[in-house]
C-alpha positions in Angstrom: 98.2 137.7 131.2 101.1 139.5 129.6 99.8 141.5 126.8 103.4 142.7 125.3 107.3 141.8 125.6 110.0 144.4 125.1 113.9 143.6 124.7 116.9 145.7 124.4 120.0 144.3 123.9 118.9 140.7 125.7 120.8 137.6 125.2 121.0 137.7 120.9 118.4 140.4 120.4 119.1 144.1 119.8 115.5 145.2 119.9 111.8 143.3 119.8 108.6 144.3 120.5 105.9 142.1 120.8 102.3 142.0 121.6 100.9 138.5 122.9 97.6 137.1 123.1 96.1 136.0 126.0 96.1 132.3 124.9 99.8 132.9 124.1 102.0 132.3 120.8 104.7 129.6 119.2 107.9 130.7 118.1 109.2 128.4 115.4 112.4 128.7 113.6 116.2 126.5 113.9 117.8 126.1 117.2 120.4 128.8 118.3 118.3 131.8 116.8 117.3 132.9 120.4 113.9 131.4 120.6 114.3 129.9 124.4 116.0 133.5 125.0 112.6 134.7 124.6 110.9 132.6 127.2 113.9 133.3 129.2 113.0 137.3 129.2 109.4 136.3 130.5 110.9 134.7 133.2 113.2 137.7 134.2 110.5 140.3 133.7 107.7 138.5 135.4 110.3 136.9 138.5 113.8 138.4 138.1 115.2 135.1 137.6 116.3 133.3 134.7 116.6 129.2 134.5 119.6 129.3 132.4 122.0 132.2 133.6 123.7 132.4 136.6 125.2 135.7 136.7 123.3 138.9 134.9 125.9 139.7 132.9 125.2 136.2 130.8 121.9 137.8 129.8 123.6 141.2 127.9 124.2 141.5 124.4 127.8 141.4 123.3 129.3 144.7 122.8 126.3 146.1 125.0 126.5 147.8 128.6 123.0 146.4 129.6 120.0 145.0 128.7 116.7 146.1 129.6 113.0 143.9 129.2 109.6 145.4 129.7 106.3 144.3 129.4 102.4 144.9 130.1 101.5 142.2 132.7 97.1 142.9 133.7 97.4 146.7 133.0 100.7 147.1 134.8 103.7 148.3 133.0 107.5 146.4 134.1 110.4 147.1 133.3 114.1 145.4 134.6 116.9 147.2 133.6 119.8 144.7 134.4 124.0 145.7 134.3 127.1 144.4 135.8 126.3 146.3 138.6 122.6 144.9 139.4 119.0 145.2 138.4 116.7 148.3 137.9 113.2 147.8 138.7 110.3 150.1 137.7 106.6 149.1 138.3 104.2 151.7 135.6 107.4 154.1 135.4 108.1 154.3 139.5 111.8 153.1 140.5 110.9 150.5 143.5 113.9 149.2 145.8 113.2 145.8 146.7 112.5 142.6 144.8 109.5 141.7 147.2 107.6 145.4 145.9 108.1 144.5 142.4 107.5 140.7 142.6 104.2 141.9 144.5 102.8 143.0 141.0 104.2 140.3 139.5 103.1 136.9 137.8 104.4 133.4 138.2 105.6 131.2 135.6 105.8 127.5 134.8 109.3 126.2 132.7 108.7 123.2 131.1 112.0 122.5 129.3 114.2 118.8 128.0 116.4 119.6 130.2 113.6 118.7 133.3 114.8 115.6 132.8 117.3 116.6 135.0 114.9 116.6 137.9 114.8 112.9 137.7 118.2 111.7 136.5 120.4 114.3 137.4 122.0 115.2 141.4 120.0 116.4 144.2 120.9 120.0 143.1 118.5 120.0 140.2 115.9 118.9 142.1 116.2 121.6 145.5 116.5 124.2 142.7 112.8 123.0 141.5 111.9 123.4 144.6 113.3 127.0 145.8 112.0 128.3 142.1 108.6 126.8 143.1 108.4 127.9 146.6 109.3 131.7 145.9 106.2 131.9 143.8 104.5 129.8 146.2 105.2 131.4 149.7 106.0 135.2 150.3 109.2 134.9 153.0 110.8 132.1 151.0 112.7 134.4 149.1 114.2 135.8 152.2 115.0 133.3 154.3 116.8 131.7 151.1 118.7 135.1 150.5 119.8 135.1 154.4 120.6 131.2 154.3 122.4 131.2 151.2 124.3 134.5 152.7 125.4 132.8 155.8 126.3 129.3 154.4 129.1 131.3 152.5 130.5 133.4 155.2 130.6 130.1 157.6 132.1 127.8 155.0 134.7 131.1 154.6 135.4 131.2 158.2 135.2 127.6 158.4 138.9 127.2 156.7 140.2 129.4 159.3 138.3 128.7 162.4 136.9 125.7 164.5 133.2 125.5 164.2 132.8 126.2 168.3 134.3 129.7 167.1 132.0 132.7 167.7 131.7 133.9 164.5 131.2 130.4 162.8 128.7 130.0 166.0 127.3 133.0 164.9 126.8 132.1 161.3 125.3 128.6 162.8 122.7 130.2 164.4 121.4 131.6 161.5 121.5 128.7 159.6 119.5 126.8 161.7 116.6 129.4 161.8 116.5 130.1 158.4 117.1 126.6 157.2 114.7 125.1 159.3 112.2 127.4 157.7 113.8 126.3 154.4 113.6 122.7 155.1 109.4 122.9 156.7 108.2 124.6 153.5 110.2 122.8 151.0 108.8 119.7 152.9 104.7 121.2 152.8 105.4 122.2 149.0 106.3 117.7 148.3 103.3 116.9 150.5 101.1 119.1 148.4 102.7 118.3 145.2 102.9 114.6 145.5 98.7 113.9 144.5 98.9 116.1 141.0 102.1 114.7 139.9 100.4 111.0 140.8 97.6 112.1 138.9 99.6 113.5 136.0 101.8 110.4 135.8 98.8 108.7 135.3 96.9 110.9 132.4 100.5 110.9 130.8 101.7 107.4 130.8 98.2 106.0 130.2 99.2 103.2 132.8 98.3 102.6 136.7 102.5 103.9 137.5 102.3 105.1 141.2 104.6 108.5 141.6 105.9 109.5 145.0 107.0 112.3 146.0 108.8 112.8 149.2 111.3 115.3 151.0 114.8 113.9 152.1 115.8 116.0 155.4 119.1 115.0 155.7 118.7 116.4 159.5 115.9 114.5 160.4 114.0 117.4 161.5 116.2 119.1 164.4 118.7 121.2 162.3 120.5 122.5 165.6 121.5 118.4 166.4 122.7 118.2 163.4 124.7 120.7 163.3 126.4 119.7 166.6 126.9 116.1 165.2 128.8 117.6 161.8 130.9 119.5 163.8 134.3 117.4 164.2 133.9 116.4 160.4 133.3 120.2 159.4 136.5 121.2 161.7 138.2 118.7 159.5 136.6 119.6 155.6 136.4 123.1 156.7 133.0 123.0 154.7 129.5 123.0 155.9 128.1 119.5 155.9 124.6 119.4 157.3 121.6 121.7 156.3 119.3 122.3 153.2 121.6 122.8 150.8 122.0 119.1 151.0 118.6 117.7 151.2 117.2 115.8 148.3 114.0 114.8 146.9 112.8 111.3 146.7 111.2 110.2 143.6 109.6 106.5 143.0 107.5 105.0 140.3 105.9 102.0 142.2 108.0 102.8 145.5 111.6 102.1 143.4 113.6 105.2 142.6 112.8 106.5 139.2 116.5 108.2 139.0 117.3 104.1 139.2 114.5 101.7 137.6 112.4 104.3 135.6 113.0 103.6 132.0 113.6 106.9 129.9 110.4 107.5 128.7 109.2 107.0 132.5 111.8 109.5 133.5 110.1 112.3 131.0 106.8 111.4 131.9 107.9 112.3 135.9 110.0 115.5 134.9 106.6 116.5 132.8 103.9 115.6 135.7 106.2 117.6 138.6 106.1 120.6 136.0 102.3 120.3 135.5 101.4 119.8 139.2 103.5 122.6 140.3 101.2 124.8 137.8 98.6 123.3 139.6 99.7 124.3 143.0 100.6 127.7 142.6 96.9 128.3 140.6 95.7 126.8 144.3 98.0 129.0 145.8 96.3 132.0 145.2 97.9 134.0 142.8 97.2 134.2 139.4 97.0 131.7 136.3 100.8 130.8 135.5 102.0 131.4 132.4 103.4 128.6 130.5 106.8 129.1 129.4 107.1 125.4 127.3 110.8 125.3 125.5 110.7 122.6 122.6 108.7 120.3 124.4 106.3 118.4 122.3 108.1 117.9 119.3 109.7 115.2 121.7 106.9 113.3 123.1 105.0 110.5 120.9 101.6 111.4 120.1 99.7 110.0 122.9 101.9 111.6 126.0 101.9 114.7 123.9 98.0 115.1 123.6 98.0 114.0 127.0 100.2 117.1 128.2 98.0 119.2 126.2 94.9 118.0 127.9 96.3 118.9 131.2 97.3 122.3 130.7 94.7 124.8 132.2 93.0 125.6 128.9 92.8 129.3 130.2 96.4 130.3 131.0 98.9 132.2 128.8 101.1 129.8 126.9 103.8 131.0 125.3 106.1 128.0 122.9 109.0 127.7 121.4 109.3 124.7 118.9 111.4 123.8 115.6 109.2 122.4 113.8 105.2 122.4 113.3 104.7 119.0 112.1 103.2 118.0 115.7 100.9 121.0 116.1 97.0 120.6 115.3 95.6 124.2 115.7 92.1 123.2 116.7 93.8 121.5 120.1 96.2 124.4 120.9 94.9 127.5 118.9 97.5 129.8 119.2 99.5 132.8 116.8 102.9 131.4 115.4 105.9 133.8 114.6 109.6 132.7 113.1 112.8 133.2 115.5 115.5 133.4 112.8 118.8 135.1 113.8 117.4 137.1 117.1 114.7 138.9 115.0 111.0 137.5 115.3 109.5 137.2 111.8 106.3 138.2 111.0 103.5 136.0 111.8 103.5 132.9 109.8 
């Protein structure tokens, strides 16, 4: 559980300091006072990534140099120290040099946001960015065989412009596409297959209606990587762009074996973006780690009563939840009893 949350100059927020129950807490208040900036420092300080920002400098304060989050997470103090130039990671006070140290001591987190919608009606790029956030919690080397994939897919499509693909350095950079993304591609396809029962399940419990959710992996290589690249060659000669490999994969979603992105009616749609969330909290409880916390960003005030009590039901009645909401009028303390503070213009008010 995290037991505290400390911000200096993040996102809207000069200074906070918070202390959080185990259950977890609501944040209440109008949107664009930095509520979701909150759950947004959880994520950085508990896996050094954030769902909204692309580049660290989108997480400083204006007018700041840096920002800097720290927290108590199960009697170990961390602290990430970001700039233009990088992060700064310190695990109870001691500097440590890699991502995989600090993540080590870590805990994993659960997003559940509107936007998830995405994950069913959006482009495949939503969906294989579920995945990789999933499967870095999920499976130690992820991380680095996505660092050295990502790494060589933009050196060969670089080189690609200037050189044909039987080049040796494009060759080179082949190579290592095709080991790393073939590791890529196997666990991103283990992490469906174990997914695709508790999302079922979820759709179920959430819909309150026998709706059949599949899950599957599209391997756009059909499972050898190496002929695949050898068939994409001529048309990546002429594109100058890689074309083959799992930045392109996709994953298949169906509600009674006809593509929800399709046929799924909108409240279908949520119901599939909230059961992937919920069964991916699932799988990384079975995974061995510890209990997820809950990062849930103006989510029920959205659902009707029933799918809403239903999402409640499924969440692990143990785990940390931590809420962001702007208004109360759907919350029934005895069912989620949890402390509520006011997010009003990047200060958190007192308790409320």
């Amino acid at each position: 559980m995290l037991a505290s949350l400390r911000l200096l100059n993040f996102r809207c927020f000069e200074q906070v300091s918070l202390s959080l129950a185990p259950t977890g807490r609501v944040f209440v208040g109008d949107n664009a006072q930095g509520k979701t900036s909150l759950l947004e420092a959880v994520c950085v300080l508990l896996r050094l990534q954030s769902p909204r920002a692309r580049q660290i400098r989108q997480l400083i304060r204006e007018g700041s140099d840096g920002f800097g989050v720290a927290g108590e997470w199960r009697e170990t103090g961390l602290q990430v120290r970001g700039d233009r130039k990088g992060l700064t990671l310190r695990v109870d006070g001691d500097e440590v040099a890699s991502r995989r140290d600090y993540l080590s001591e870590s805990g994993v987190v659960v997003w559940m946001g509107n936007e998830d919608l995405d994950l069913v009606r959006g482009g495949g790029e939503s969906r294989r960015r579920f995945l990789d956030f999933l499967a870095m919690q999920a499976e130690t080397n992820y991380r680095h065989h996505w660092s050295r994939y990502r790494k060589a897919l933009a050196m060969r499509n670089r080189y690609l412009k200037s050189y044909s693909p039987r080049d040796g350095v494009v060759m080179a950079y082949s190579r290592i596409l095709i080991e790393d993304g073939s590791e890529i591609i196997r666990i991103r396809r283990e992490l469906c297959e174990r997914l695709g029962p508790a999302a079922a399940r979820n759709q179920g419990e959430i819909s309150g209606m026998n709706e059949v959710l599949g899950v599957s992996y599209l391997d756009r290589s059909k499972g050898d990587l190496e002929a695949a690249f050898a068939m994409a060659e001529e048309a990546e000669a002429r594109r100058g762009v890689t074309l083959v490999g799992p930045h392109r994969d996709d994953v298949k979603l169906t509600i009674g074996g006809r593509a929800a992105r399709d046929y799924g009616s909108e409240g279908q749609q949520r119901t599939v973006a909230l059961a992937l969330k919920l069964a991916q909290g699932d799988l990384l409880r079975r995974s061995g780690r510890s209990l997820p916390v809950y990062l849930i960003d103006d989510v029920f005030g959205e659902l009707d009563p029933e799918r809403r009590n239903a999402v409640m039901n499924l969440l692990p009645a143990e785990a940390q939840k931590i809420i962001t909401t702007t208004n109360l009028d759907w919350w029934q303390k005895r069912d989620l009893p949890l402390e509520v503070s006011e997010v009003r213009a990047g200060e958190v008010r007192d308790e409320i």
